[in-house]
C-alpha positions as CSV (number, residue, x, y, z in Angstrom):
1,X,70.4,144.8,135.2
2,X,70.5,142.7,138.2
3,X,74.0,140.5,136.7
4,X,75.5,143.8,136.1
5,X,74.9,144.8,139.6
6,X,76.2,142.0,141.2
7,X,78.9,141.8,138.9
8,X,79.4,145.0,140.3
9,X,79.1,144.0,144.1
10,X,81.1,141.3,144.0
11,X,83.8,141.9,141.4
12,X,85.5,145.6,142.8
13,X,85.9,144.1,146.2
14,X,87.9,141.5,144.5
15,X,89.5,143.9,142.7
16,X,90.3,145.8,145.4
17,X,91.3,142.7,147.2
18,X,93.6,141.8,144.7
19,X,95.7,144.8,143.9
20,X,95.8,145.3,147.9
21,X,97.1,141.4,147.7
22,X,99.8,142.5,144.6
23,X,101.1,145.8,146.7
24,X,101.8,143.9,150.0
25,X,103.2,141.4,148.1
26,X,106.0,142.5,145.5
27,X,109.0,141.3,147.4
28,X,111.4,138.9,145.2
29,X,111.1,135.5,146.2
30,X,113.2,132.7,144.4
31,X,112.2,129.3,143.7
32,X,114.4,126.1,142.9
33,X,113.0,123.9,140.4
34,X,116.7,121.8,140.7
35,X,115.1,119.0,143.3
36,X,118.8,116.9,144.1
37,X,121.3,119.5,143.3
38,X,122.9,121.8,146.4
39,X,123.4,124.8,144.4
40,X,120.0,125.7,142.7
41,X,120.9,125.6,139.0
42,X,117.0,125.9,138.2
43,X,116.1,128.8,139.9
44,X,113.2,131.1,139.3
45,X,112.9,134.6,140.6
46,X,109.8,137.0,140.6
47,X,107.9,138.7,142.8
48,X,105.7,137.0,145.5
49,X,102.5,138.2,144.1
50,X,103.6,136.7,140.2
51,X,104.5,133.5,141.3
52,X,101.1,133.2,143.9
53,X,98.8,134.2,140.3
54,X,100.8,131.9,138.2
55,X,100.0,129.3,140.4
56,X,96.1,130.0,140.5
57,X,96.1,130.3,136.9
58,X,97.3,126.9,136.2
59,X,95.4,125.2,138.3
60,X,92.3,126.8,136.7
61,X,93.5,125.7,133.8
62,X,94.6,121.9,135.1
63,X,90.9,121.9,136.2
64,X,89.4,123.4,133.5
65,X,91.1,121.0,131.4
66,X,90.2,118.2,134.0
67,X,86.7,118.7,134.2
68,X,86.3,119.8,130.0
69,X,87.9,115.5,130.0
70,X,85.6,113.7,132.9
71,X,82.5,115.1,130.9
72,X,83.5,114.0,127.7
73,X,80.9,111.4,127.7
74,X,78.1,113.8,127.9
75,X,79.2,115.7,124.9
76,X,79.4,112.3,123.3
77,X,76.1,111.5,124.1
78,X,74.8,114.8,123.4
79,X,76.2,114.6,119.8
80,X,74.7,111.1,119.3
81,X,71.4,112.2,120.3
82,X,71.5,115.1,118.1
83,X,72.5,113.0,115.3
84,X,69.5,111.2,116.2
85,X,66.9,114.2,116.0
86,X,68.5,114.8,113.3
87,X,67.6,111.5,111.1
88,X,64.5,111.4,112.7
89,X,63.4,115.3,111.3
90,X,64.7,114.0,107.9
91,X,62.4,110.9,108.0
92,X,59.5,113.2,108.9
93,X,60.1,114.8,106.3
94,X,60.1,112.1,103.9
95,X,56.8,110.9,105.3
96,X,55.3,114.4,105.0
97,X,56.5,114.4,101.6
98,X,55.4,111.1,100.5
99,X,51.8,111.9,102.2
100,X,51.7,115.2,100.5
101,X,52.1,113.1,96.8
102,X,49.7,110.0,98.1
103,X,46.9,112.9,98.5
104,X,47.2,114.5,95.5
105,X,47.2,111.1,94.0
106,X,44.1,110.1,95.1
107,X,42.7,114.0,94.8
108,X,43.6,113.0,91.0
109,X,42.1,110.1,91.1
110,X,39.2,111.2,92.4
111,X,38.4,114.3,90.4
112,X,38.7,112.4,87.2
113,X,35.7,110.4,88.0
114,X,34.5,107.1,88.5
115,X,35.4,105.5,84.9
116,X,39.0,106.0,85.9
117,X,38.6,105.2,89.1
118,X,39.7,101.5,90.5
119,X,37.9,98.7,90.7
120,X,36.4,98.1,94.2
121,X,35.2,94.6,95.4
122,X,33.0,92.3,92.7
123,X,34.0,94.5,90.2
124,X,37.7,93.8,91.3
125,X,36.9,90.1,91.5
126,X,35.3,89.7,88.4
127,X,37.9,91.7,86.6
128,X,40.3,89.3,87.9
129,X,39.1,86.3,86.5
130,X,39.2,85.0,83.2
């Protein structure tokens, strides 16, 4: 509620603003692109207002695109680290896995009784010799 309102707030007045801004300025203007040449062969004409957005817009965009290329590091490192969690939740779940069968190994061995189980120290020893 509170981002709609000042959406609200701020973004009529710069509505306002702007088509206030468009009004006062619709007269043609012409712009040479043709740098050297004494009769402008590149030439561009369009209202004052047009040319004044077109400009804002790119450089929007030439930042955008500037900033989206200086950070480019932090999405790499961002990727390699979830790469990371990622091989790390899959070996988790190996070891869970692996603990899971080790327990109900030696739940096994253990319910079937002490003639199946191992042989634990002198037992072990002597079994060992010949």
């Amino acid at each position: 509620m509170l981002s709609k309102l000042l959406t609200l707030l701020i973004g009529l007045p710069l509505a306002v603003l702007l088509i206030v801004f468009c009004v006062v300025n619709r007269q043609p203007t012409t712009i040479s692109l043709d740098m050297f040449g004494t009769t402008p062969s590149l030439s561009l004409t369009l209202p004052l207002f047009v040319l004044l957005l077109l400009c804002v817009i790119a450089g929007l965009l030439l930042g955008g695109v500037g900033t989206w290329l200086t950070q480019s590091h932090y999405r790499a490192k961002s990727a390699r680290r979830r790469r990371e969690i990622e091989g790390l939740k899959h070996e988790v779940e190996v070891s869970q896995e692996r603990l899971r069968r080790l327990r109900e190994e030696r739940d096994r061995d253990l319910s079937a009784g002490p003639a199946l189980a191992a042989p634990t120290g002198q037992q072990a020893i002597a079994a060992s010799q010949p």
